[in-house]
C-alpha positions as CSV (number, residue, x, y, z in Angstrom):
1,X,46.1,16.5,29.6
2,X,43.3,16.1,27.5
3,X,41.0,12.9,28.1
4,X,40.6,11.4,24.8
5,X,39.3,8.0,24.0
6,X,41.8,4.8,23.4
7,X,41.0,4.3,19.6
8,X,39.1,1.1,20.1
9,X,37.2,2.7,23.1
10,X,36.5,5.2,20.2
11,X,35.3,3.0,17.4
12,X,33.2,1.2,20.0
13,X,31.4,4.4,20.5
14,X,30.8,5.0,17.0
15,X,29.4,1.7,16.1
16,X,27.3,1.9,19.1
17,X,25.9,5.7,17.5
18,X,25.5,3.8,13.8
19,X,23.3,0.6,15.2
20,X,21.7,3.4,17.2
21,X,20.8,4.9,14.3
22,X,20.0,1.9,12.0
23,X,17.5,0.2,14.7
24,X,15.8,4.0,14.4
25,X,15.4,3.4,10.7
26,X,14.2,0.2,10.5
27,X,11.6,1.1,13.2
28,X,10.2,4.0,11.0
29,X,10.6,1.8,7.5
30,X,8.3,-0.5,9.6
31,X,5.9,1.9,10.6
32,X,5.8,3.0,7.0
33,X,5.3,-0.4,5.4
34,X,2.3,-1.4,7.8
35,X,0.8,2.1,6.9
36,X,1.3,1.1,3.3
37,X,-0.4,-2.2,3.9
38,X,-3.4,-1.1,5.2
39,X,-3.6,1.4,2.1
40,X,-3.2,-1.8,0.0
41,X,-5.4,-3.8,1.7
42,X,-8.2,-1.1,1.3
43,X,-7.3,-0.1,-1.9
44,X,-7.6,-3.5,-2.9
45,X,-11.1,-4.4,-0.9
46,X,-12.6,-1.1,-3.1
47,X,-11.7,-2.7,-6.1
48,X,-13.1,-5.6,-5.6
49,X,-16.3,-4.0,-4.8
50,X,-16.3,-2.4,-8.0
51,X,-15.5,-5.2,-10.0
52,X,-18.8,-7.2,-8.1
53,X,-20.6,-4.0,-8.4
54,X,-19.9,-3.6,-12.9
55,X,-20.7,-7.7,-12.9
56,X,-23.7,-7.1,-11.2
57,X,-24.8,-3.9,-13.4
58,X,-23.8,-5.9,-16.7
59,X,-25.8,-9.3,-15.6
60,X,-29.1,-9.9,-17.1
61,X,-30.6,-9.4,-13.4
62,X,-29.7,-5.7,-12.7
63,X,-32.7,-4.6,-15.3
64,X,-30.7,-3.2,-17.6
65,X,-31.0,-4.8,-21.5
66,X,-28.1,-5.6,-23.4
67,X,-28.2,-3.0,-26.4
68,X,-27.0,-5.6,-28.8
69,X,-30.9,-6.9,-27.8
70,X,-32.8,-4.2,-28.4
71,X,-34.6,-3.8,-31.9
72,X,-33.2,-0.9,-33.8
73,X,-34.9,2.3,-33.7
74,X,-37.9,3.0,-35.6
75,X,-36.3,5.3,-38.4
76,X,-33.9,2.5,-39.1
């Protein structure tokens, strides 16, 4: 006699392998979206530096003239 499963002792095992499976997946798509965050967050701190940092090289304080203030050159 061969010892085979009752069909519902079956399909238990089966959805027991699938949520098995699913709770594996969702653990690594959230190991992937914190690792994603922390890119973001980064990415997005960097930018923000630069955006202070071209503010700060465009404002009259850097030491760098506006050419539109500048006199023309002198073969002009």
């Amino acid at each position: 006699m061969e010892n085979k499963l009752p069909p519902a002792a079956e399909r238990v095992t089966q959805l027991e392998t699938r949520i098995a499976y699913l709770e594996d997946t969702v653990e690594t798509l959230n190991q992937e979206l914190a690792t994603v965050s922390s890119e973001f967050r980064l990415a997005k701190e960097a930018l923000q530096h630069m955006y202070r940092r071209m503010e700060q090289i465009q404002s009259n304080d850097s030491g760098i003239a506006n050419p539109a203030d500048e006199p023309p050159p002198p073969h002009y």
